[in-house]
C-alpha positions, 0 to 999 in steps of 0.5 A: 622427543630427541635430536634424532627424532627430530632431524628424522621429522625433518628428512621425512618432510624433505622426503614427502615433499619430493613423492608430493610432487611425484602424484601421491596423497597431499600432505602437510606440515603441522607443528604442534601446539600447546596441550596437542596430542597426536589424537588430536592432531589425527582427529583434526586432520581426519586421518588416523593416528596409526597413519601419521605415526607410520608416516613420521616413523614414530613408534607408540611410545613416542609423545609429541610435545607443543614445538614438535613438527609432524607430517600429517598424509593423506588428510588435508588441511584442517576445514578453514573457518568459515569467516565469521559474518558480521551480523547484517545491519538492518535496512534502513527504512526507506522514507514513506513514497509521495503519493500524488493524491487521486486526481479529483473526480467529478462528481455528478452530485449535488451538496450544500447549497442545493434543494437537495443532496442527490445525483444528477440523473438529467442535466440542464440542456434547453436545447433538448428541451430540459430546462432544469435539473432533476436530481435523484433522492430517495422518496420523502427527502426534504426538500429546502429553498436554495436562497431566500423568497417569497412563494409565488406557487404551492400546490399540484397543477397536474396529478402527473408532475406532482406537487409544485412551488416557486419561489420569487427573488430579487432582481426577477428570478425565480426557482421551481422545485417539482415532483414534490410528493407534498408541500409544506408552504403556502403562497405569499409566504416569505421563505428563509434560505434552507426552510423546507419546502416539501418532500421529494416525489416517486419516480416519474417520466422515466426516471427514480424518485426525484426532484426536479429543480429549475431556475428562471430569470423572467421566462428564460432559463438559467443554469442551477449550476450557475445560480446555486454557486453565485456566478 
């Protein structure tokens, strides 16, 4: 492409910037580049190649060559590039949360240490006349002494309260272990802490199979609760 050919570039540009400013189609100053054609150039601004070789008084034997500044109408500039994202860091793991542990429920059960391993179903209340305990087991459960004695009593004094056996220890104490369905122990035998007594009884006076457990200083009655954990 020749001197004039360029200069001609040159007014068209100065000429299309004044009509810009007048309302016609936007238009935009392009040079070419390296291994660039005017198809090329058409393609990317999305406008035909006639179009840019009418507006740039360009006839078909003309070639741009890499330098050459061409007016490019009607199109617009080329699509910017989408900004490349930097490819997002994974989050950190956020440290395991404390759990406060679930406040410790109160059980109404019983566990080692006791005749047996069951729910209480009646408390020790002497004042409403309950002067034990009875704890809720599945029929036939052994049945073991709380601490070391000597057995008072074994036997059924009444069909209706089932199988019976007391144990005497030190200091006047006594523990009483009812509604046994049978007995396994005979009086004046001494009894290890843990030797089964018996076997739990059925259900009785209202309530499911169960054993009935009482501790007695002299006659008067004392908390198993007490007794069984040493205070």
């Amino acid at each position: 492409m020749g001197r004039r050919r360029i200069v001609t570039l040159v007014a068209c540009l100065g000429v299309a910037a004044a009509v810009g400013a007048c309302g016609t189609p936007y238009a935009l100053r392009h040079r070419v580049g390296p291994g660039e054609t005017l198809a090329a150039v058409a393609a990317r601004y999305g406008v035909s190649e006639e179009e840019i070789r009418r507006f740039n008084h360009l006839t078909p034997k003309d070639r741009v060559r890499p330098g050459d500044v061409l007016f490019v109408p009607a199109g617009g500039p080329p699509p910017a590039e989408a900004p490349r994202e930097k490819p997002a860091k994974p989050p950190r793991p956020e440290p395991p949360r404390r759990v406060a542990p679930p406040p410790e429920r109160r059980s109404r059960s019983t566990g080692a240490g006791w005749p047996v391993d069951g729910k209480v179903v009646r408390g020790f209340a002497p004042e409403r006349g309950s002067r034990g305990v009875d704890l809720a087991v599945p029929r036939g459960t052994p049945v073991r002494a709380v601490r070391a004695g000597e057995v008072a009593y074994a036997g059924t004094p009444a069909p209706a309260y089932g199988g019976v056996v007391v144990l005497r220890h030190p200091g006047g104490v006594y523990t009483v272990y009812g509604n046994l369905d049978s007995v396994g122990v005979r009086r004046g035998e001494a009894v290890e802490r843990g030797r089964v007594l018996g076997t739990s009884g059925p259900a009785r006076r209202g309530l499911g199979p169960h054993v009935h457990f009482e501790v007695r200083r002299g006659e008067e009655p004392v908390d198993p609760q007490r007794f069984v954990s040493g205070r």
